[in-house]
Backbone as CSV, one residue per row, in Angstrom:
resi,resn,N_x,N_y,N_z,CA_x,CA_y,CA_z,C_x,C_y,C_z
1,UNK,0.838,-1.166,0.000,0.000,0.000,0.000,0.890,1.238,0.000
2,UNK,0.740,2.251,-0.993,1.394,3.542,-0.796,1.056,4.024,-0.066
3,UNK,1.981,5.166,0.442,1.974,6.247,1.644,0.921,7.110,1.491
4,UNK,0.605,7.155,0.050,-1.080,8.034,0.037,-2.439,7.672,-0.831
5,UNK,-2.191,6.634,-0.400,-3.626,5.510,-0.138,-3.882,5.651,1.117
6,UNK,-5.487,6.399,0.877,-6.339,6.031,2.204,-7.219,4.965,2.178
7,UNK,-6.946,4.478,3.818,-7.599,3.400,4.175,-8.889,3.737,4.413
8,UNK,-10.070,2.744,4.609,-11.555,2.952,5.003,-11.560,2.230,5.848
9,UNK,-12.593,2.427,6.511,-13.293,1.552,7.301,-13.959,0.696,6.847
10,UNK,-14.542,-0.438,7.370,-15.754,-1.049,6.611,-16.723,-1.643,8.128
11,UNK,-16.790,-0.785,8.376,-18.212,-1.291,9.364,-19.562,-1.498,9.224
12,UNK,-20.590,-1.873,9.721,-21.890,-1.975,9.155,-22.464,-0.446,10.360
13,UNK,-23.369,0.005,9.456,-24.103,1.399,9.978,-24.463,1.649,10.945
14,UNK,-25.285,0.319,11.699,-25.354,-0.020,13.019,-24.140,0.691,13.876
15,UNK,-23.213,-0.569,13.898,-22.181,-0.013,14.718,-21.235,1.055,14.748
16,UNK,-20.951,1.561,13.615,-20.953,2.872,13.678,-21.441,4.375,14.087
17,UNK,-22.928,4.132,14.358,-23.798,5.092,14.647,-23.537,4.929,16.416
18,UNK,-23.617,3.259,16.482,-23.597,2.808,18.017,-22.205,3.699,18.615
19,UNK,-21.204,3.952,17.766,-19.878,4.272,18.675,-19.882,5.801,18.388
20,UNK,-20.795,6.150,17.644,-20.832,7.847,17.578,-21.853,8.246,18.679
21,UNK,-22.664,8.135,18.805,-23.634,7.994,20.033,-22.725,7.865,21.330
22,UNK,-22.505,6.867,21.206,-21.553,6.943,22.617,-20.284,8.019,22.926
23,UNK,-20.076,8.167,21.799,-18.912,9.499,21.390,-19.401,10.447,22.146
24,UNK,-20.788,11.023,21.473,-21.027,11.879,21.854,-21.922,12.264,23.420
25,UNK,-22.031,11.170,24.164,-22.464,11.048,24.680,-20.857,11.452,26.090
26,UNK,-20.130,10.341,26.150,-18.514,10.760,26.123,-18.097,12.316,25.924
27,UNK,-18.087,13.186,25.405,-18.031,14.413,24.926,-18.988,15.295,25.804
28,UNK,-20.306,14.915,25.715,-21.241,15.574,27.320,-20.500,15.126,28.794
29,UNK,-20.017,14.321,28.971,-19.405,13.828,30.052,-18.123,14.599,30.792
30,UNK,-17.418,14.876,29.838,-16.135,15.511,29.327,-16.417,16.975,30.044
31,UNK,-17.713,17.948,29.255,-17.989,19.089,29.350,-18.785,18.949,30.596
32,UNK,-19.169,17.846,31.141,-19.921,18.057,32.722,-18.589,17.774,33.640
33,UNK,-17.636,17.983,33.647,-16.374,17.359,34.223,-15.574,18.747,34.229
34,UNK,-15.863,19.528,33.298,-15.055,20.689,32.858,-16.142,21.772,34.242
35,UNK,-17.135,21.425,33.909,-18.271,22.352,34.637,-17.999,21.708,35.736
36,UNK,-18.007,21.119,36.743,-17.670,20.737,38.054,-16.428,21.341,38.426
37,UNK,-15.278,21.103,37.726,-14.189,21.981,38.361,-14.398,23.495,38.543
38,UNK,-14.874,23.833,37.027,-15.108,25.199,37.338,-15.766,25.768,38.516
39,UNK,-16.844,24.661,38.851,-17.799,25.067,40.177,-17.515,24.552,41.450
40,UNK,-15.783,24.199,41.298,-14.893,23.676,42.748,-16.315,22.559,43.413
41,UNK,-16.686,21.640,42.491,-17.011,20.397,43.137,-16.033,19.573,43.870
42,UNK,-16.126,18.655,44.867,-15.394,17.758,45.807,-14.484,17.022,44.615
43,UNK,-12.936,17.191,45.037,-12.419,16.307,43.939,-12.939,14.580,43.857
44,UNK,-13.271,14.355,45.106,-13.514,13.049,44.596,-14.648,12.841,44.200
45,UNK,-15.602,13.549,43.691,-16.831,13.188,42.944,-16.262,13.469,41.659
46,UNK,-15.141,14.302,41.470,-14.775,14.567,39.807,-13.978,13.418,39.538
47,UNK,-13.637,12.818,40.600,-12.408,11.735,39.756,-13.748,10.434,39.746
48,UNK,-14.845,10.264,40.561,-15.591,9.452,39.889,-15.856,9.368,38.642
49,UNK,-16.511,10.477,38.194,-16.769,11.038,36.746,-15.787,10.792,35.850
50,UNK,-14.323,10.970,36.506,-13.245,10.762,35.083,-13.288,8.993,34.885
51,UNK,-13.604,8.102,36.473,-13.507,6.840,36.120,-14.731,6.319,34.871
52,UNK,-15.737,7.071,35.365,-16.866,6.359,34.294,-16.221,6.590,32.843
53,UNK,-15.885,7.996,32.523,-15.182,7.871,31.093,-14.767,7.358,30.765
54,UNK,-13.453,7.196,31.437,-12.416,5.659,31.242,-13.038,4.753,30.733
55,UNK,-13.967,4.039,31.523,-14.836,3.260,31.347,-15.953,2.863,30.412
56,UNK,-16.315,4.885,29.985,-17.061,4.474,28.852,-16.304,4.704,27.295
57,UNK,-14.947,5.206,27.201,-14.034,5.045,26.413,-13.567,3.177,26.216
58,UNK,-13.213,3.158,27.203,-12.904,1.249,27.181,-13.943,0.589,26.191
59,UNK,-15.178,1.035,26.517,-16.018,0.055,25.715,-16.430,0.655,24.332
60,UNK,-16.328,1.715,24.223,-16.034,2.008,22.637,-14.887,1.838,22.011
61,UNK,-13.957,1.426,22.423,-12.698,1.036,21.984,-12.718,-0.431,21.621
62,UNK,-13.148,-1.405,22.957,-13.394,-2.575,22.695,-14.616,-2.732,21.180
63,UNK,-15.529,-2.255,21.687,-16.315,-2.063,20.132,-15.629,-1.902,18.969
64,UNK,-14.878,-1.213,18.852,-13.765,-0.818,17.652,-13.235,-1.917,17.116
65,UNK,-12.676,-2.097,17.965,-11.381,-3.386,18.140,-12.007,-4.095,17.198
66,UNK,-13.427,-4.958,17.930,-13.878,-5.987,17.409,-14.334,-5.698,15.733
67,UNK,-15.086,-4.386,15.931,-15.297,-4.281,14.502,-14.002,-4.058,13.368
68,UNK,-12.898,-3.594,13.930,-12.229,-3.984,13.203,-11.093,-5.504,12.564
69,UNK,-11.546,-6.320,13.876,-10.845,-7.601,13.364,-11.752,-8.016,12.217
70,UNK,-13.265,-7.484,12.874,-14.423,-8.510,12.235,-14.532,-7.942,10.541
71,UNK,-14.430,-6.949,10.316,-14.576,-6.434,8.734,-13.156,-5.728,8.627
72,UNK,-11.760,-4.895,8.811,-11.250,-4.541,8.318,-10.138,-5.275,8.236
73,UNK,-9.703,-5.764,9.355,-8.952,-7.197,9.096,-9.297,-8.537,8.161
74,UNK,-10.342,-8.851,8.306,-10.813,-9.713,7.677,-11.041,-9.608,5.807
75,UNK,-11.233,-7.979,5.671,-11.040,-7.323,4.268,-9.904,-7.067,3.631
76,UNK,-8.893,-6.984,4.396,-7.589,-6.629,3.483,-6.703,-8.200,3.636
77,UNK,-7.130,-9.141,4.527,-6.557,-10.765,4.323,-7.371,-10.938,3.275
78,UNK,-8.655,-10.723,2.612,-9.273,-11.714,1.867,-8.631,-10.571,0.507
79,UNK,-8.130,-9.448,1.025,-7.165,-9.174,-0.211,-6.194,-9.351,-0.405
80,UNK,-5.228,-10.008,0.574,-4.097,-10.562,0.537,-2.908,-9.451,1.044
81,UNK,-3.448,-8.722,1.814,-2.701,-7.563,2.328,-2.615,-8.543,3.733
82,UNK,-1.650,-9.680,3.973,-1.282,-10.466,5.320,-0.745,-9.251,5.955
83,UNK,-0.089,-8.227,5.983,0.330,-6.976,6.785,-0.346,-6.208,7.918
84,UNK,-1.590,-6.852,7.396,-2.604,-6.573,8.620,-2.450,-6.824,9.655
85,UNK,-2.165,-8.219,9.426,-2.270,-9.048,11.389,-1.200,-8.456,11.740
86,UNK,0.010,-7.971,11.180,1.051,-7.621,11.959,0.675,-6.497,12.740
87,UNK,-0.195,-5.449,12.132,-0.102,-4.178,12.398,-1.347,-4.105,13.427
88,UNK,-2.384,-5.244,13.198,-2.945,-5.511,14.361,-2.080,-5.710,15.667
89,UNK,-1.434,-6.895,15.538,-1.171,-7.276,16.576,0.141,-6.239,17.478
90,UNK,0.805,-5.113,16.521,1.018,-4.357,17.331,0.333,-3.274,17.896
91,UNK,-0.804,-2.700,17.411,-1.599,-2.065,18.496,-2.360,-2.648,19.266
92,UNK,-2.410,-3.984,18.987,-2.686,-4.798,20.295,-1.870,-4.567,21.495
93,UNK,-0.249,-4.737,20.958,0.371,-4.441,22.036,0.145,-2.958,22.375
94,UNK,0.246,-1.996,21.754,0.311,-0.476,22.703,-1.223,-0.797,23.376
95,UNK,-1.902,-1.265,23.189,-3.071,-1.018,23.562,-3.315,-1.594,25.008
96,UNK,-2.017,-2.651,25.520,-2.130,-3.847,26.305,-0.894,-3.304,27.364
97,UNK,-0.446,-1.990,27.042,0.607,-1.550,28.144,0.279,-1.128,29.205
């Protein structure tokens, strides 16, 4: 693949919409987190709030993940681009530090 070939995604609409939703949902979270400091809430009710993010980042990520073994991995092996699994399996690793 050349350096300016862009890649796509290939997800189904569903899950895509599913991880923008949650995006944005993530993003209200973010800006209610921003508004608590500003309004010197108890730090430890703000670091609750940062855990749920975490948390609700984790599972849109995991979502990702999967959709991408399940259609973009699975699309560029059945094109014979084997380079994939490699490049999977190293953001597997950053992902696993």
């Amino acid at each position: 693949m050349s350096k300016k070939e862009i890649r796509k995604a290939h997800h189904p609409y569903e899950t895509k919409q599913n991880m923008i939703n949650r995006m944005k949902r993530i993003e209200g979270q973010i800006r209610g987190i921003s508004r608590m400091i500003d309004e010197d809430v108890y730090c430890d009710d703000i670091l609750h709030q940062f855990m749920s993010v975490e948390s609700a980042i984790g599972g849109v990520k995991k979502t990702l993940l999967e959709a991408h073994m399940k259609g973009c991995i699975v699309h560029q092996i059945q094109e014979g681009q084997m380079e994939a699994v490699d490049e999977l399996l190293l953001t597997i690793g950053k992902m696993t530090k």
